[in-house]
SEFI-120606 format. One record per residue (C-alpha): residue number from 1; x negated, y negated, z. Coordinates in steps of 0.25 Angstrom, whole numbers. Layout:
n;px;py;pz
NUM;X;Y;Z $
...
This chain:
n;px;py;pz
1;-283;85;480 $
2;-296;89;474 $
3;-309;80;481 $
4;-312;75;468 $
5;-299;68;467 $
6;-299;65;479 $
7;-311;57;477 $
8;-306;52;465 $
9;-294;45;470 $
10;-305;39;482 $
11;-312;32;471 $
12;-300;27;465 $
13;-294;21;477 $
14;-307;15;482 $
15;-310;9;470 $
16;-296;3;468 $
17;-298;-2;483 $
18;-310;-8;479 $
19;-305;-15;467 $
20;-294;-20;475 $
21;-303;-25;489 $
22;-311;-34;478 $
23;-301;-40;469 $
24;-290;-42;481 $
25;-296;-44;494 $
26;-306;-52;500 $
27;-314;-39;502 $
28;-327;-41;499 $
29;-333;-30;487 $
30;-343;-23;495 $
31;-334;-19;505 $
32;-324;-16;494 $
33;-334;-6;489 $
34;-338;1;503 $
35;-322;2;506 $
36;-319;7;493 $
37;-332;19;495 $
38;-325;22;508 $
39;-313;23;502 $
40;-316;32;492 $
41;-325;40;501 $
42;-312;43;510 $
43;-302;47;501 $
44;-314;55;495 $
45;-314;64;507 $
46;-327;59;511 $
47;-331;60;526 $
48;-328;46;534 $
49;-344;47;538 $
50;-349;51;524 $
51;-340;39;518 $
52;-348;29;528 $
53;-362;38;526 $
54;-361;36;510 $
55;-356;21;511 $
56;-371;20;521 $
57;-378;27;510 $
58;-375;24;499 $
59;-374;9;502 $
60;-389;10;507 $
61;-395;18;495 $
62;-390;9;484 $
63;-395;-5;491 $
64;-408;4;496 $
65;-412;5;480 $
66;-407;-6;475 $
67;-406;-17;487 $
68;-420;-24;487 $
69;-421;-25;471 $
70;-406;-34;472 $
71;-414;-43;484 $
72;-427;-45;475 $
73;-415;-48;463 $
74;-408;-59;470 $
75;-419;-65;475 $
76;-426;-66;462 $
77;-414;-72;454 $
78;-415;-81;465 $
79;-427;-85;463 $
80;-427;-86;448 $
81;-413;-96;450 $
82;-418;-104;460 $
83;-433;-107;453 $
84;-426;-112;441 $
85;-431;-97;433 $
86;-418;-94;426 $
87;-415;-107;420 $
88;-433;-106;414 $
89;-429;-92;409 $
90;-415;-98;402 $
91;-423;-111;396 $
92;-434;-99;392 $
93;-424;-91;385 $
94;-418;-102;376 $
95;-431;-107;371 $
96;-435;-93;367 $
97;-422;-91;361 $
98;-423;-104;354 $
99;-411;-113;345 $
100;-398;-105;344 $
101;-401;-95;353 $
102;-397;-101;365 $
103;-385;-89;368 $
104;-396;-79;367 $
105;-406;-87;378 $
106;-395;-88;387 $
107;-393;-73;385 $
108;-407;-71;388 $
109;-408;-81;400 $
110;-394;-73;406 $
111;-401;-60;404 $
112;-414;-65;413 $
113;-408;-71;422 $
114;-396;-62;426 $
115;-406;-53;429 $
116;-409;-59;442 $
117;-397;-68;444 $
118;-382;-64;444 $
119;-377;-68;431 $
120;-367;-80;438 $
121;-378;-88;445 $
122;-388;-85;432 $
123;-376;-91;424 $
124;-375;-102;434 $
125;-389;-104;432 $
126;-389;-106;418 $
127;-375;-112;415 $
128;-382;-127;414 $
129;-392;-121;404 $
130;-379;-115;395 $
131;-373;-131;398 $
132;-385;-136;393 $
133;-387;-127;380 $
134;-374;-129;374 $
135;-376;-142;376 $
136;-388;-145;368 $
137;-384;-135;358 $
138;-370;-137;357 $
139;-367;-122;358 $
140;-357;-118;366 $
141;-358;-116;381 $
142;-349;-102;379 $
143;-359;-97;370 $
144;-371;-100;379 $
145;-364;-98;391 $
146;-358;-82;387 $
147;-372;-78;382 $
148;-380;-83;395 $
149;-368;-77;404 $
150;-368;-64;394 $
151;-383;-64;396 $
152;-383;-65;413 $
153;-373;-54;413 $
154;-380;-42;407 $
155;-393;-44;415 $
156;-383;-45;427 $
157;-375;-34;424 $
158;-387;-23;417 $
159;-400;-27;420 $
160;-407;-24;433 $
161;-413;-32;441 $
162;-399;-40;442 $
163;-392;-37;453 $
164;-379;-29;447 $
165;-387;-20;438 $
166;-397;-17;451 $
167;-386;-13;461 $
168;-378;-5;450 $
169;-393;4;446 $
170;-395;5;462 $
171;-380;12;464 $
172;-384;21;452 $
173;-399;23;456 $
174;-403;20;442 $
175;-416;17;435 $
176;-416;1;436 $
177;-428;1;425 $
178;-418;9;416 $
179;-406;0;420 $
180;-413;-12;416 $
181;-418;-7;401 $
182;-406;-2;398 $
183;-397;-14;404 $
184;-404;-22;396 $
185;-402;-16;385 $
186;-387;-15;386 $
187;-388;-30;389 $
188;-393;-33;375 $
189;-383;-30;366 $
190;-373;-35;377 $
191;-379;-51;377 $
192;-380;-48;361 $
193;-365;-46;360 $
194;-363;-58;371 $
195;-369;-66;361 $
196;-362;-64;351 $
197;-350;-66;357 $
198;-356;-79;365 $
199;-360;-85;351 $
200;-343;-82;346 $
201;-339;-88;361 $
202;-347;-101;359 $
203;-340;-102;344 $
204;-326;-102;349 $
205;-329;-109;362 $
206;-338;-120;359 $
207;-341;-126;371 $
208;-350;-136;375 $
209;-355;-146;389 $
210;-350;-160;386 $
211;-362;-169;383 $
212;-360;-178;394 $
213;-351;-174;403 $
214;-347;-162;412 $
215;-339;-153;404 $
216;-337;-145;389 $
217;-333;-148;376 $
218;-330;-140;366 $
219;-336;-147;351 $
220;-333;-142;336 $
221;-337;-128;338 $
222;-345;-131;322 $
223;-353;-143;328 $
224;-365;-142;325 $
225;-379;-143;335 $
226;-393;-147;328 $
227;-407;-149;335 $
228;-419;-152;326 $
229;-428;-146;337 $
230;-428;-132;343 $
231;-432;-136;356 $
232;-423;-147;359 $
233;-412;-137;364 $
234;-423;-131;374 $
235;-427;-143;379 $
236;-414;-148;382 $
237;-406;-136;388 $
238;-400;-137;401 $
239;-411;-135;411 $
240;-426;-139;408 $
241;-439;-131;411 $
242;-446;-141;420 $
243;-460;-139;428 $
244;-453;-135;440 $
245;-448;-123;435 $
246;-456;-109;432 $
247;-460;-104;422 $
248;-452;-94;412 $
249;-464;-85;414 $
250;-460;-84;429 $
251;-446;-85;428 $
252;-446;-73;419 $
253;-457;-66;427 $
254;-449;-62;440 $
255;-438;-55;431 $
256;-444;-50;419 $
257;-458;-44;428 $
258;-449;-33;436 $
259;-440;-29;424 $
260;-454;-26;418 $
261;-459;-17;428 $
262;-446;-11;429 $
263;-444;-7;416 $
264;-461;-3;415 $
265;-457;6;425 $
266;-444;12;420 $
267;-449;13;406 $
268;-464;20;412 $
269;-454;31;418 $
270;-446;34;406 $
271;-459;36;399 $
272;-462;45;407 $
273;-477;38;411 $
274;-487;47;420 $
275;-486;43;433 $
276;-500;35;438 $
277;-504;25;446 $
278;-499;14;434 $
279;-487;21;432 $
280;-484;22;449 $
281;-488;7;449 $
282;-477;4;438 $
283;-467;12;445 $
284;-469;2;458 $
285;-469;-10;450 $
286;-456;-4;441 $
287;-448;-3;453 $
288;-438;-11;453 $
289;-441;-15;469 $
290;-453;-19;466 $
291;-452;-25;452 $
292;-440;-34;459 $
293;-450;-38;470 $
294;-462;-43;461 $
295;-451;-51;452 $
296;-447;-58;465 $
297;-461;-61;469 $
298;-465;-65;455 $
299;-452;-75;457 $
300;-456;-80;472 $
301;-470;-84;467 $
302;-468;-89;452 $
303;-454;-96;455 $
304;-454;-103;466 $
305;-466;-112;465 $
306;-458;-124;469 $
307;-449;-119;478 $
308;-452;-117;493 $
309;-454;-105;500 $
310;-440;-108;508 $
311;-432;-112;495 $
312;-439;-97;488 $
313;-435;-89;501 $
314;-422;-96;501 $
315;-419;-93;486 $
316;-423;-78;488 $
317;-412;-79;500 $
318;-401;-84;492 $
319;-403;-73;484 $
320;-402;-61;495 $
321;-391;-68;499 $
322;-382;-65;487 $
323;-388;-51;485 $
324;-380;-46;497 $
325;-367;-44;489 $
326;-374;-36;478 $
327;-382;-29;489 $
328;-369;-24;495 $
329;-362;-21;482 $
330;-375;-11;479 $
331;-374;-5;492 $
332;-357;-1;491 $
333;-359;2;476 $
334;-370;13;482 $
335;-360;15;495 $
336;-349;18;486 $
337;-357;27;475 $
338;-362;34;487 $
339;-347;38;492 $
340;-343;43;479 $
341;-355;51;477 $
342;-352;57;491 $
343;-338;59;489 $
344;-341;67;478 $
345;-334;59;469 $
346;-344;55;459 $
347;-347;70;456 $
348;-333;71;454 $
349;-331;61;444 $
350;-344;63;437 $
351;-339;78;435 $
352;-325;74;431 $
353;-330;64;420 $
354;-342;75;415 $
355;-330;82;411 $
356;-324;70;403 $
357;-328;63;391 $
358;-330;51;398 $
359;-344;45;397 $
360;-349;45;411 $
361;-355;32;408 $
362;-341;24;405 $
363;-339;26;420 $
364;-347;18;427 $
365;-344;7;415 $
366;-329;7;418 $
367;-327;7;432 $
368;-339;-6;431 $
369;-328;-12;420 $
370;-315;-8;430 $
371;-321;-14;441 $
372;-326;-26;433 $
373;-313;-30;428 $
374;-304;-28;441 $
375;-315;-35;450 $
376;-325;-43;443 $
377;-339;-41;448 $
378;-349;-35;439 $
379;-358;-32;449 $
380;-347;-25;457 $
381;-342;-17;446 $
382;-355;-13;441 $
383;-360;-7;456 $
384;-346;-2;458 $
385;-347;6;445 $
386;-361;13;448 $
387;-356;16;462 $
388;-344;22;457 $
389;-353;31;446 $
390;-365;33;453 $
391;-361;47;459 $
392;-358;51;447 $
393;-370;48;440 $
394;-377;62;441 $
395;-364;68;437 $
396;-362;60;426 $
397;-377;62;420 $
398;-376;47;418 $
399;-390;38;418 $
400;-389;29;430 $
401;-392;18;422 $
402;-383;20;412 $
403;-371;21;422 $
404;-377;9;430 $
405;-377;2;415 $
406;-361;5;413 $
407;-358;-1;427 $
408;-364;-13;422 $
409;-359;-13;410 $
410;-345;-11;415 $
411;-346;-22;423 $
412;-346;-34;414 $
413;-331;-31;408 $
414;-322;-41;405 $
415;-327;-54;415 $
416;-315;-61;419 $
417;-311;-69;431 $
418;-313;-60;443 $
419;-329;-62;439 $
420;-337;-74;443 $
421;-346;-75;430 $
422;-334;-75;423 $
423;-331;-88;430 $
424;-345;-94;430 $
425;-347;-93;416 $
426;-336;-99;412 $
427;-336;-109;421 $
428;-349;-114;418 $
429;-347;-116;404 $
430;-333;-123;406 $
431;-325;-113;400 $
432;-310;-114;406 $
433;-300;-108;397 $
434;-297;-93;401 $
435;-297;-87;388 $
436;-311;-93;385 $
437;-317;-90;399 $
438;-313;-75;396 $
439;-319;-74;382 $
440;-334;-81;388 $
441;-335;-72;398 $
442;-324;-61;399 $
443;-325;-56;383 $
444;-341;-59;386 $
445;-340;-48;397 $
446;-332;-37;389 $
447;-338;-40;376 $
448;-353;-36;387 $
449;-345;-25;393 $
450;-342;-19;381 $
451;-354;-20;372 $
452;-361;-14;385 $
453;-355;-2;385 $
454;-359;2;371 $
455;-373;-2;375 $
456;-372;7;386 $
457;-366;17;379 $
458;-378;18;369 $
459;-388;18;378 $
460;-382;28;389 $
461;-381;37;377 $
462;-395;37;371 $
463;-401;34;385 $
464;-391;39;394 $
């Protein structure tokens, strides 16, 4: 048997044990992932002591790029939960947006938000401003409910600095300021469609809270829901701006300040600018580390004016705390990346498909949508993926970004009941029926996947 296909079938078999140590065992992932890596490092003929050498190294050079940015992350969504910030940006949103264009703010609202939150505690966050709005306006809590979910999802599953789209550019050593401009872009025709199809979803399933009691009711979908004055819907939804909390100026400010410099970096070395004390200045305060550091700073001081010093340490703790499990996941996905590039494997199969007419990018994206479907976790399937492709990367020619992109993309397939958002959603705005919770969310998820994929398509051919 030829090395190559002896590697092959060690990816195969570890893979297949991984899917089966997550699904059916109490196994915990991260161990999944490092026995799958030693797995496929042994049947790939790799030395015992260069199987434990690349798990060391590999696991250390991921979380050793990328490890200090997901801390500063999770303390800073912290931070913008506990002050009350994300429910100012939300309340912001809608009053910019105005009458009728409720579905859109919520959209926007997700987008911010899941940028330092996961998308489940930011839908958590918000649910009682969904409640509230469909209340006041009549309009269906499916509507609402899909376009705020739809909005969380692409800023947690594209966009740098949130946590899944950070650790799948640290496996692929890709350019974060890239990631970001181009995430977002494939985020935007995404929500566009989610909207759409939100506004259909609230038509066939019109749903509303009971006025004065826990519960839903579903009126005449034709009744109708006039207000003489504009504001009277923003001065009524679900949670009111009070004195006590900040400012939409410094809830905005420790978010949108180091995705500035960021992008003023990334965009000064596309252009090629001369290097100078201005440019080496914008350089330091463009990288990610540091941009990351003065958002949190800029949070610490301007958002927790009334908390104590114990509460805000507190706060920032809780927040470490559940970065462990991304931490690790980082750390195997560039454990594993690092056994397949050893094994010789990704050079392997990035000559095999060089040879095909495959296009290279369609692997990351359909191993991310394999793994998504079998075991749930985008997060998982995303970092899987890039570790998986990231050997092969060179091979392939393929744009780190752009690969790190179809992971993501891959990843938000067809959301069913092995995904916790799934439940969340549905839950929180009272839907119960089966058939119904799949079309909110799962058709939600595909309809994302799908339009995602020509997004990315486009791009990675004119920018690839």
């Amino acid at each position: 048997m030829s090395t190559g296909m002896q590697t092959i079938i060690g990816l195969i078999i570890g893979m297949s044990l991984l899917i089966f140590l997550i699904t059916k065992t109490k196994v915990h992932v991260f161990l999944g992932v490092i026995i799958c890596a030693i797995t496929i490092g042994l049947i790939g003929g790799m030395d015992q002591s260069k199987v434990v050498d690349s798990i060391t190294k590999g696991f250390g050079n991921s979380l050793s790029s990328i490890g200090i940015i997901i801390g500063f992350g999770v303390m800073l969504g912290k931070l913008l939960e506990t002050s009350g910030a994300t429910k100012v940006m939300a309340n912001t949103f809608i009053k910019i947006f105005g009458r009728g264009k409720e579905e859109e703010a919520l959209a926007a609202s997700g987008f911010v938000t899941s940028l330092s939150i996961f998308c489940t505690s930011g839908f958590i966050i918000l649910a009682p401003l969904v409640k509230g709005l469909s209340r006041k306006t009549r309009k269906s809590v499916v509507s609402l409910g899909v376009a705020l979910a739809g909005g969380l999802l692409m800023s947690h599953c594209l966009v740098p600095p949130a946590a899944g789209p950070i650790g799948v550019a640290g496996i692929l050593n890709a350019n974060i300021g890239r990631f970001m401009l181009f995430g977002t872009i494939t985020a935007i025709p995404i929500i566009i469609v989610i909207l759409l199809y939100a506004r259909y979803l609230g038509k066939q399933i019109h749903q509303i809270p009971n006025e004065t009691e826990d519960g839903w009711i579903r009126p005449d979908k034709n009744e109708s829901f006039e207000k003489d004055e504009q504001d009277e819907i923003a001065a009524t939804i679900a949670v009111e701006q009070d004195k006590n909390l900040p400012s939409p100026f410094m809830c905005f400010a420790p978010i949108l300040i180091p995705i500035i410099l960021i992008l003023i970096n990334t965009i000064s070395k596309s252009l090629g600018l001369k290097a100078g004390t201005a440019s080496s200045f914008l350089s330091f305060l463009g990288a990610p580390v540091v941009a990351l550091s003065i958002g949190l700073l800029i949070a610490i001081f301007g958002l927790t004016k009334t908390q104590s010093k114990s509460d805000a340490l507190n706060s920032m703790e809780d927040g470490l705390k559940a970065s462990g499990k991304l931490m690790l996941l980082v750390g195997g996905g560039g454990a594993l990346g690092m056994i397949i590039q050893n094994s010789g494997l990704g050079a392997f199969i990035a000559t095999s498909i060089s040879k095909t007419s495959i296009p290279p990018i369609l692997i990351p994206f359909l191993i991310a949508s394999l793994l998504r479907l079998v075991q749930g976790s985008g997060s998982v399937s995303s970092m899987t993926a890039a570790s998986v492709t990231a050997p092969m990367v060179p091979g392939l020619h393929l744009d780190p970004v752009f690969a790190g992109l179809a992971a993501c993309v891959g990843s938000m397939v067809f959301s069913y009941f092995n995904d916790s958002y799934f439940w969340v959603i549905n839950e929180s705005i009272g839907i119960k029926d089966v058939k119904e919770q799949m079309r909110v969310w799962s058709v939600t998820t595909t309809l994302a996947w799908a339009t995602g994929l020509v997004a990315l398509l486009a791009l990675n051919f004119f920018f690839g």
